[in-house]
C-alpha positions as CSV (number, residue, x, y, z in Angstrom):
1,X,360.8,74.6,176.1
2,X,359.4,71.6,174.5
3,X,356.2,71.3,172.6
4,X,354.8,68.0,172.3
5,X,352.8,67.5,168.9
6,X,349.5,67.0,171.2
7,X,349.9,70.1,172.8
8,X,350.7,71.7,169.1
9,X,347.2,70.0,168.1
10,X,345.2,71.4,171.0
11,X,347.0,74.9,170.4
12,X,346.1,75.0,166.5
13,X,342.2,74.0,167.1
14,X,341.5,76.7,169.5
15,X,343.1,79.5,167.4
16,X,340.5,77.9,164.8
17,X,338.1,78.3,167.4
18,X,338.9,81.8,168.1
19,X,339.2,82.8,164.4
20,X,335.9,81.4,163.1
21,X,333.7,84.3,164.7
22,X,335.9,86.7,162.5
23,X,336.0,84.7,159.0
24,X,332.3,84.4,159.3
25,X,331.9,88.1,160.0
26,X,334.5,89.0,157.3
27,X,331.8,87.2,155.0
28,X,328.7,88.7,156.0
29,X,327.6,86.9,158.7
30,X,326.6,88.8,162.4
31,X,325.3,87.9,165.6
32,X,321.4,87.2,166.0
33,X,319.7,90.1,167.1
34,X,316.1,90.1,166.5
35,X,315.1,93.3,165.8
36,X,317.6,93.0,162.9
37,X,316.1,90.0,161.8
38,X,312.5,91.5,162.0
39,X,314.0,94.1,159.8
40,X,315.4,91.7,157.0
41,X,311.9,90.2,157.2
42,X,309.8,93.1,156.8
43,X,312.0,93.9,153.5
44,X,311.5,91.2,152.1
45,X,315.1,89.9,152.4
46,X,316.4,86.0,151.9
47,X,317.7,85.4,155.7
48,X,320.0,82.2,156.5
49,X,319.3,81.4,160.1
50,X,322.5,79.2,161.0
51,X,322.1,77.6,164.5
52,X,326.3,77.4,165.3
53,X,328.4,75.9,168.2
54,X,332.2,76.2,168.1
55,X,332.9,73.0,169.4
56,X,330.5,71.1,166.3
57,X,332.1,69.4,163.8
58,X,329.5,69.5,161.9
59,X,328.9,73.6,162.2
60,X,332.7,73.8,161.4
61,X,332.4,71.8,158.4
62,X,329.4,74.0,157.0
63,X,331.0,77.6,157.7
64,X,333.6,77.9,155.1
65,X,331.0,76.6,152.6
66,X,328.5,79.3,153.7
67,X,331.5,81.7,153.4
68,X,331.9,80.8,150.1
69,X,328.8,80.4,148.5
70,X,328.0,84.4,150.5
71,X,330.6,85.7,149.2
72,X,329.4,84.8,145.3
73,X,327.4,87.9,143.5
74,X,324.5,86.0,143.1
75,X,323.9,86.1,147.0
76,X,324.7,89.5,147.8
77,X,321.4,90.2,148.8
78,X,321.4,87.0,151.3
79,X,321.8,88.2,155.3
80,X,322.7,85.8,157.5
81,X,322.3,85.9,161.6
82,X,324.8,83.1,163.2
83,X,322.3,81.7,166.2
84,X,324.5,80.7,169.1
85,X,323.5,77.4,170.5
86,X,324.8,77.3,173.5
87,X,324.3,81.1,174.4
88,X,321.0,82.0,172.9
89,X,318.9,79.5,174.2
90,X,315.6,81.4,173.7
91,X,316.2,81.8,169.9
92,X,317.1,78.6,169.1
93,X,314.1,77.4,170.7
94,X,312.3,80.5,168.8
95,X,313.3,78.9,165.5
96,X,312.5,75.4,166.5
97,X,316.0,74.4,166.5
98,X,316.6,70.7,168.4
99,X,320.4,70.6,167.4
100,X,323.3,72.8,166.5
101,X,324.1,73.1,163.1
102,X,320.3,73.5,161.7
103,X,319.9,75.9,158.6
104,X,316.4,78.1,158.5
105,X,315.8,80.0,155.3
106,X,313.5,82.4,154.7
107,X,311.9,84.3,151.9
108,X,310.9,87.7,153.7
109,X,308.7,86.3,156.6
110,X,308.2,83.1,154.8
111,X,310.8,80.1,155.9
112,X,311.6,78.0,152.6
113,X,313.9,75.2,153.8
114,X,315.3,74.2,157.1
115,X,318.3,71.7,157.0
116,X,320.0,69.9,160.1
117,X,323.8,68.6,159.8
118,X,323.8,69.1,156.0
119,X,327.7,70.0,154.8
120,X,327.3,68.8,150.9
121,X,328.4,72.4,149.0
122,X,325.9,71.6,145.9
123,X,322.8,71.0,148.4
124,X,323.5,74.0,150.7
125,X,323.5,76.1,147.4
126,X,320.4,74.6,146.1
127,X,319.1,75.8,149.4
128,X,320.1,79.0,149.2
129,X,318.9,79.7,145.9
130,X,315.2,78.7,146.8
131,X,315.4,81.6,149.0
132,X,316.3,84.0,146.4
């Protein structure tokens, strides 16, 4: 059997695909659930919304920085809810999301700064630390 180097390139971005849901779990990330959320919120917590679709480029590009930057000590206290785009319609309309790929930050119940598209490491983190 022959594999053509297409076929090898279409095989190697879906098991990207597939593996991004458990890299982003492995660093702290989990499904939107609201009551969860609520909970963060009421605690006071520093929640990163993240509005995601596998197939964005952009969303793709910003997920190993937000894997890095959450795995650093100094945002151990961050929780972050991944928002499915395509699947949970009624939150990302909740958060006022018009495109995949937006970044919400809150302070407790207060949201601090909202990004769309943004995939610069140094701005992401000067994000997250306003909501610290």
């Amino acid at each position: 059997m022959r594999i053509t180097a297409n076929k090898w390139i279409r095989f190697l971005a879906a098991l990207a695909v597939a593996a991004a849901p458990l890299a982003a779990h492995a660093a702290g990330q989990q499904p939107f659930d609201a009551k969860a959320f609520q909970v963060a919120q009421d605690e006071g917590k520093p929640v990163l919304i993240e509005i995601h679709a596998d197939w964005c480029p952009t969303c793709r590009a910003q997920l190993p920085i937000l894997n890095r930057l959450s795995s650093e000590s100094k945002y151990s206290g961050l929780v972050r809810f991944r928002v499915d785009f395509d699947a949970q319609k009624d939150a990302v309309r909740s958060f006022k999301a018009t495109a995949q790929s937006t970044l919400v930050l809150y302070k407790g119940k207060t949201e601090v700064v909202r990004s769309v598209g943004e995939t610069d490491e140094a701005r992401i983190r000067t994000m997250l630390d306003i909501a610290l």
